[in-house]
N, C-alpha and C positions, 0 to 999 in steps of 0.2 A: 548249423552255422550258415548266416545271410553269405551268400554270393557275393565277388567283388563288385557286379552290375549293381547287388541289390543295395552293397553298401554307398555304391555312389551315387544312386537314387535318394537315399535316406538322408545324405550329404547336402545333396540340392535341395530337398524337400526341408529341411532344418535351416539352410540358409536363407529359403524363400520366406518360414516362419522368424528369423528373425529381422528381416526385414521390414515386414510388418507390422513386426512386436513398436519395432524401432521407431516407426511410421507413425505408427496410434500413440506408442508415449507421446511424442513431438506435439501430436495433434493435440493430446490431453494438455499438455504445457501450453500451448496455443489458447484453449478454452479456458486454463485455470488464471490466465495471464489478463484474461478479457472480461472473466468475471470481477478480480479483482481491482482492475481499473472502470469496472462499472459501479460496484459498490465503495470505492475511492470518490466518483462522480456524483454519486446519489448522498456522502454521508459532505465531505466537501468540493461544494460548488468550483468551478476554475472562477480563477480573479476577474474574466470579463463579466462573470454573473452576478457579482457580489456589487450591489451598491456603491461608485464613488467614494461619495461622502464617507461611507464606513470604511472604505479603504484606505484614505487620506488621516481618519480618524485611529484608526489601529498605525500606521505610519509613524506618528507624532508621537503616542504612546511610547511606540519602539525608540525613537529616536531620544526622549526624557528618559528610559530608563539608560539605553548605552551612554547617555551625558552622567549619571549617576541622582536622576533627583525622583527620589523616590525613596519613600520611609520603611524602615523595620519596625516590627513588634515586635514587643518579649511575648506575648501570649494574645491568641485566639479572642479570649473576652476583651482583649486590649483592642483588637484588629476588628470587635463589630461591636463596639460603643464608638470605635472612629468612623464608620460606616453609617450608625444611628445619623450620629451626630449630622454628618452629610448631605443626608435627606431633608 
């Protein structure tokens, strides 16, 4: 049976381990946090990178469909012979 020294050794030494447990996760949430606002960056651009014009152009877009002018189809082949036709 450990000693009361030894148990309070074992005590400190378990606390020191969780502190570092504690320490690396953080760190791992740190890097997983970084990774995924680089590949957020890599897959879309921030808006100062992106073309004006196409800004302005998706803009307008937005703002005809929340007005409501914008068509439905009943069916797919309906929605790319209106598409043909466009071209």
């Amino acid at each position: 049976m450990a000693s009361n020294q030894q148990q309070i050794q074992l005590s400190r030494k378990l606390d020191r381990l969780e502190e570092e447990i504690s320490r690396l996760s953080d760190l791992n949430k740190e890097i997983l946090k970084r990774i995924n606002e680089l590949e957020l960056e890599s897959n879309y651009p921030p808006e100062n990178k992106i073309r004006k014009s196409y800004i302005k152009h998706i803009k307008k877009i937005d703002r005809q469909l929340e007005a409501g002018n914008y068509k439905v189809y009943k069916t797919f082949e309906e929605f790319e012979r209106a598409v043909k036709r466009a071209r």
